[in-house]
C-alpha positions, 0 to 999 in steps of 0.5 A: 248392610246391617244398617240398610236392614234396620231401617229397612222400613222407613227406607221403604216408606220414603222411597216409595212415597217420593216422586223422583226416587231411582227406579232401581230404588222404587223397584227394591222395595216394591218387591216383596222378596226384597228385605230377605235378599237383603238377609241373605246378602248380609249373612254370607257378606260377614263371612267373607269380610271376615275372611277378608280380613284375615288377608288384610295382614301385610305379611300374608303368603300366598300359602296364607291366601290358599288357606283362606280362599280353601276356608272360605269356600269350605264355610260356603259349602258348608252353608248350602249344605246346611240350608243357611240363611 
């Protein structure tokens, strides 16, 4: 995603000026809200990666499981409550 958003401008300019582009595609990036979507998704995707990865060990419990989806939602809370994006 990071690097969708770096080169976000240029991704831009080629779908659009290509005449078999996915529709999904051309209608992505004529949308003008797109690339703060884009932002949103990335910021709440490096949370739960990072969460993700703390269930990657191979000796996690299901007590492990438990804290992190709790923590996990605790983060998520805490974003809405705070107007992060």
């Amino acid at each position: 995603m990071e690097r969708v958003l770096q080169l976000y401008e240029g991704l831009k300019l080629f779908f659009l000026s290509e005449e078999k582009a996915p529709k999904v595609l051309i209608s992505l990036f004529e949308n003008p809200l797109s690339e703060s979507y884009l932002w949103f998704v990335q910021s709440h995707m490096s949370v739960i990666n990072r969460q993700i990865l703390k269930l990657e060990k191979e000796d996690s419990s299901m007590l492990d499981v438990s804290r992190v989806l709790e923590e996990t939602l605790m983060l998520v809370q805490q974003r809405k409550e705070e107007r992060f994006v």
